[in-house]
C-alpha positions in Angstrom: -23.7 23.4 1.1 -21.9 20.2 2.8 -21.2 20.5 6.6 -17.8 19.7 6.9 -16.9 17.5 9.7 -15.0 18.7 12.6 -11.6 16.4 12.9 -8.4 16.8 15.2 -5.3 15.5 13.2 -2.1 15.0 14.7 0.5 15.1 12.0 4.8 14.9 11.8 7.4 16.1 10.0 7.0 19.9 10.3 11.1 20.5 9.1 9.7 22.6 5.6 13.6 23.5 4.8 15.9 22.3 1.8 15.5 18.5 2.4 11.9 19.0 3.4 9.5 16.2 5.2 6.0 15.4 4.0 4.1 17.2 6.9 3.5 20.9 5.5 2.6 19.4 2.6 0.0 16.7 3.8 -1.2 19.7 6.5 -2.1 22.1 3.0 -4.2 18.8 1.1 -6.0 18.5 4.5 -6.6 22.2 5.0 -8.6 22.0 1.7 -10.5 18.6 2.1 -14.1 19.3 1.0 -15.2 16.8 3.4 -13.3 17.7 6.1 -12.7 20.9 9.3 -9.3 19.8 10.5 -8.0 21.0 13.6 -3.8 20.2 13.1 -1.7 19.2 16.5 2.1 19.4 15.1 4.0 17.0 15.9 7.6 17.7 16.0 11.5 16.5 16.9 13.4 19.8 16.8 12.8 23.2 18.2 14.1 24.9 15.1 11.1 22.5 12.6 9.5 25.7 10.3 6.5 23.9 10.7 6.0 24.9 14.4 6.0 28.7 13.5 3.2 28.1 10.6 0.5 29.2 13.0 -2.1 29.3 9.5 -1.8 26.0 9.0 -0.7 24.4 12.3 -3.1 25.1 15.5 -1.3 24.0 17.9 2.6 21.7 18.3 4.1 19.4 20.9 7.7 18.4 21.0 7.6 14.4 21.2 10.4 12.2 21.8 12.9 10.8 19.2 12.4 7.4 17.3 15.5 6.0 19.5 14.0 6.7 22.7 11.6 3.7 22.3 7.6 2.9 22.1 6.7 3.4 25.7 7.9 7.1 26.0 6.4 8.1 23.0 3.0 6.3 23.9 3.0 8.6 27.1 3.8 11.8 25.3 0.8 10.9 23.2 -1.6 9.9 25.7 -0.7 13.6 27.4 -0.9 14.9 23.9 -4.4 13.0 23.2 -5.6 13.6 27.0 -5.9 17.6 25.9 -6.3 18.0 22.2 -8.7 14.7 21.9 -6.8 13.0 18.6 -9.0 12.0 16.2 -6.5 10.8 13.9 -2.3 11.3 13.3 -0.3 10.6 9.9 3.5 10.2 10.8 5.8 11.2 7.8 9.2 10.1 8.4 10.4 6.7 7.5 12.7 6.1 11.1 9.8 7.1 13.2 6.7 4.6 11.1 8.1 1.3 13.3 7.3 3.0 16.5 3.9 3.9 15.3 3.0 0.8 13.8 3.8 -1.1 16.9 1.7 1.3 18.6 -1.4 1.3 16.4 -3.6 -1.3 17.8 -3.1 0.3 21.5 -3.9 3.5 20.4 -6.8 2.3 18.1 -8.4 0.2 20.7 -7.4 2.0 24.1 -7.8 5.5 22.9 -9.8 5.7 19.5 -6.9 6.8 17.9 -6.9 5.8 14.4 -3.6 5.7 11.6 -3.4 4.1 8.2 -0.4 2.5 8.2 1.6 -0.5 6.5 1.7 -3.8 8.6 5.1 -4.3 10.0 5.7 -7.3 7.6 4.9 -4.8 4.3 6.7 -2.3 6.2 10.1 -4.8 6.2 9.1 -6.2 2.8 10.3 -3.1 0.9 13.2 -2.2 2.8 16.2 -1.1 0.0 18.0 -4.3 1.5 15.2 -6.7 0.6 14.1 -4.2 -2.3 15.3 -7.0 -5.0 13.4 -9.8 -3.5 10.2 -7.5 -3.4 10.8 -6.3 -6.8 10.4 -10.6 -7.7 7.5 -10.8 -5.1 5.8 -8.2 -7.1 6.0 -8.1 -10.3 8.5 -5.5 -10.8 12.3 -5.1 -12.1 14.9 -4.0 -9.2 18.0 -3.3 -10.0 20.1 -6.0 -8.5 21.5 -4.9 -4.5 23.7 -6.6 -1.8 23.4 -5.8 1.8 26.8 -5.1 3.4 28.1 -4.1 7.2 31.8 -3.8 6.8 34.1 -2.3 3.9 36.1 -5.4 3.7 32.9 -7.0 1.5 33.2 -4.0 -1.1 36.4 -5.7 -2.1 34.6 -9.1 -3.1 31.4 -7.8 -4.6 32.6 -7.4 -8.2 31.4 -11.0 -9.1 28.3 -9.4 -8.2 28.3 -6.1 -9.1 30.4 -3.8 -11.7 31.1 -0.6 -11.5 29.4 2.3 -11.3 27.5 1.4 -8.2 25.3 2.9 -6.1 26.1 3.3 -2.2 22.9 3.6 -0.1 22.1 4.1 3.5 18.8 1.8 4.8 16.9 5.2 5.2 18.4 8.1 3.0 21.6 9.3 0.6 22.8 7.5 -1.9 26.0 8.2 -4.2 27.4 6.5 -7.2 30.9 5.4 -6.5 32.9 4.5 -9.6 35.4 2.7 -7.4 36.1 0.3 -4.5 38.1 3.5 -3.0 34.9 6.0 -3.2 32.5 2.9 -2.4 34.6 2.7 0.8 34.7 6.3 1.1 31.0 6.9 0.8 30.4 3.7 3.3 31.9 5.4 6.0 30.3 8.6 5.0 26.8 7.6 5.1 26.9 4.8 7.8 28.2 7.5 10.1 25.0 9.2 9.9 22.4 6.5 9.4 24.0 2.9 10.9 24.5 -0.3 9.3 23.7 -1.9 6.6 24.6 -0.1 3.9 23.2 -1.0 0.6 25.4 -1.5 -3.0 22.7 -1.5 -5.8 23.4 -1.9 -9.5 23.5 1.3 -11.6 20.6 1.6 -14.1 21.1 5.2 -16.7 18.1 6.6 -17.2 15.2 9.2 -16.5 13.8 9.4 -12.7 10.5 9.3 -12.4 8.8 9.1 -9.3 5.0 8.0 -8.4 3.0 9.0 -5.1 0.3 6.3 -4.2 -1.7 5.4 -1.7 -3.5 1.6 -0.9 -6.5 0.4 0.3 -4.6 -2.6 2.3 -6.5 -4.6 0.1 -5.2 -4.4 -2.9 -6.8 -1.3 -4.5 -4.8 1.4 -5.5 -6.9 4.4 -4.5 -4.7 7.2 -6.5 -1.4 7.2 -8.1 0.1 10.5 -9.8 3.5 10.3 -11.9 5.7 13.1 -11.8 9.3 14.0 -13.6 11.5 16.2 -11.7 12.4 19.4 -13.6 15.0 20.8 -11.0 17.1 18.9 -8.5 18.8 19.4 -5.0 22.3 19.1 -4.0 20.7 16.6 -1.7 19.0 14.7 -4.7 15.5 16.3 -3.5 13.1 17.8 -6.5 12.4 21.5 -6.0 10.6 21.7 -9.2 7.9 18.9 -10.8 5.5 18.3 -13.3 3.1 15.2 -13.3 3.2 12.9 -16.4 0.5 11.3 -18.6 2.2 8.1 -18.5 -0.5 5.2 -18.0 2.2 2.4 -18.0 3.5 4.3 -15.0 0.4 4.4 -13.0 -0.3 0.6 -13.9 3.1 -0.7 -12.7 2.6 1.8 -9.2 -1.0 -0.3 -9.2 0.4 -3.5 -9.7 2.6 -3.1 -6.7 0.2 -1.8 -4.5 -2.0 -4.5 -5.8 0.4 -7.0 -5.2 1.7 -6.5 -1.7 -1.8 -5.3 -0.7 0.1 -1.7 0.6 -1.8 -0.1 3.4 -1.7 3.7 3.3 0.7 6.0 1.2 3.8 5.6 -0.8 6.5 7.0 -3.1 7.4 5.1 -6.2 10.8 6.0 -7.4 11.6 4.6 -10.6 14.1 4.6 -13.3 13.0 4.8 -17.1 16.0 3.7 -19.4 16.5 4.3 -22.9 15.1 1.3 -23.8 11.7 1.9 -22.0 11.8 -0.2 -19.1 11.0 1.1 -15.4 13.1 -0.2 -12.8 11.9 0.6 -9.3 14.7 1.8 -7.3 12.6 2.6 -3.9 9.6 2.2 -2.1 8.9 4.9 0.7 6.5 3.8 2.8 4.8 7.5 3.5 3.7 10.1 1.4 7.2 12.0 -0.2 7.3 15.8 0.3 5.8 16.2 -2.9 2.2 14.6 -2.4 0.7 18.2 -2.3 1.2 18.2 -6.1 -1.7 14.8 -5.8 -4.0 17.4 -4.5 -3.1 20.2 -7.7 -3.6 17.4 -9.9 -7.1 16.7 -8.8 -6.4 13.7 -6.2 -6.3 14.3 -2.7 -4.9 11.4 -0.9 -4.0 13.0 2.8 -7.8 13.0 2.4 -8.7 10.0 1.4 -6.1 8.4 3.6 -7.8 9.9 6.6 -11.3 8.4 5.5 -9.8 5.1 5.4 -8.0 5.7 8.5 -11.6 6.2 9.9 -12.8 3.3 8.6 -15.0 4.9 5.3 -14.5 2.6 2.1 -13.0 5.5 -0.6 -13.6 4.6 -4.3 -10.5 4.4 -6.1 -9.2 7.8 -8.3 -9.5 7.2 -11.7 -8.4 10.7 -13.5 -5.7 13.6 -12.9 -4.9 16.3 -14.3 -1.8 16.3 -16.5 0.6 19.7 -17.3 0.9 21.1 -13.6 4.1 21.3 -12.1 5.0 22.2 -8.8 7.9 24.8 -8.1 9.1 25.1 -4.3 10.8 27.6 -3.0 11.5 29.2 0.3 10.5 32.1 2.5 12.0 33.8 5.7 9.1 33.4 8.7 9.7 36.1 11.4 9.2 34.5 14.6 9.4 36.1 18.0 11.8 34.9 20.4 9.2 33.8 23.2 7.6 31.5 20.6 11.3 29.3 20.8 12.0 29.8 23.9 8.4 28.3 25.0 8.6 25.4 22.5 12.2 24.7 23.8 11.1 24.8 27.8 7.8 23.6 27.5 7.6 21.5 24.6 4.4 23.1 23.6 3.3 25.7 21.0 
């Protein structure tokens, strides 16, 4: 029987409700890594994240600062986090807070053996939905044409660019179709009041989603890729019911861009598949989605593998899954005493 080797993992984006983040799900692959006895330090932004109250799969949380509050508080609340708990490793799972980390991965590498796997800051910026058309050329893949915007006055002169319907994006989530200048104004407002400037307008493609979680060497190897069809969708546009597809053109377009822009640790693919045949990539998020546990059903474990690689292994490349399993989420009410909030809320520990 294989020892299993003791690791402490410090891992974000415990908020498991109905527009969930990646971390329960990355926690689960890594609570059944075969090489692997993971010790999890949540990492969290709110008091009310579900994640904090999983005491079977987290072992112990810490409230850390938001992305807006800048590098060098959050590289103290680390250090104190690090200074007790003794990080081996920590996966961050939301797309606002992967700048801060990536500026702070060589300092916590080199000054405190903390190791991440994370895209470079250039391949981080490359794949932005604003520069998502030029990455698309870059790499090999068809975008669907998109204009950057910051006021609503340049919605009024984008029809020698763009017909109608178009999409209205925000640079980190939502999206609507507007199917005039009047809603694309609308839906501006709407979404830049929650996320900032720019705002994205992308050409409409019809079609079937599909969506691919991946995960790159840094060096151009794709070390898995799993497709996956959503079977029941969100008012918020989030799958709550999957199943992974046998589709090997798929797979070799998600390895082609990974191959291409050389993508350093894990990614969601999401893709349109018209009626003619042809996959237009509508997004590239640059973590695992909230969905990668389905990876580990299908017979690929990449919070595993990206570990190993964050450690410096070399991981030979996944070159099967299992097709016909679906994931179906659903939701669950956790009782949770009253001191348990109270103490994450006034001490910022759990």
């Amino acid at each position: 029987m294989m020892i299993k080797r003791k690791i402490t993992i410090g891992v974000t984006g415990l908020n498991n409700i109905d527009s969930p983040g990646p971390g329960i799900p990355v926690i689960r692959a890594l609570r059944e890594s075969d090489l692997f006895d993971v010790r999890i330090i949540g990492l969290s932004y709110d008091t009310l994240e579900p994640g904090l109250y999983m005491h079977d799969l987290v072992d112990k949380s810490y409230q850390i600062p938001i992305p807006s509050s800048g590098t060098e508080i959050l590289l103290e609340r680390l250090v104190f986090i690090h200074k007790i708990e003794k990080l081996d490793v920590i996966i961050p799972n939301f797309d606002a807070e992967l700048h801060s980390f990536i500026k702070l991965s060589n300092i916590l590498n080199q000054a405190y053996n903390i190791a991440t796997f994370l895209p470079s800051q250039e391949q981080f910026e490359s794949r932005h939905k604003s520069v998502l058309f030029e990455f698309g050329e870059t790499n090999e893949v068809k975008v669907p044409f998109a204009k950057m915007i910051f006021s609503t006055a340049e919605i009024y002169n984008i029809e020698e660019e763009l017909t109608y319907p178009l999409v209205v994006k925000g640079k980190y989530y939502d999206a609507s179709i507007a199917a005039t200048p009047e809603q694309a104004v609308s839906y501006f407002h709407k979404i830049s009041a929650k996320w900032g400037l720019p705002i994205i307008l992308q050409e409409f493609i019809t079609g079937n989603e599909v969506n691919v979680t991946a995960i790159g060497d840094g060096k151009g190897n794709c070390i898995g890729a799993i497709p996956m069809r959503k079977l029941y969708i969100t008012d918020k546009g989030k799958a709550w019911a999957g199943i992974a597809l046998e589709d090997e053109e798929l797979v070799q377009i998600a390895r082609t861009v990974i191959s291409n822009s050389k993508w350093r640790g894990g990614c969601e693919l999401e893709f349109i598949k018209t009626k003619e045949g042809d996959y237009y990539l509508l997004e590239m998020n640059p973590r695992f989605p909230a969905w990668v546990y389905l990876a580990v059903g299908c017979g690929q474990n990449h919070p595993e593998a990206l570990v190993r690689m964050a450690l410096g292994e070399t991981v030979i490349p996944y070159t099967k899954y299992d097709v016909g399993k679906m994931f179906v989420r659903y939701s669950y009410d956790q009782i949770v005493p009253l001191s348990e909030f109270e103490k994450i809320a006034t001490t910022g520990e759990l």
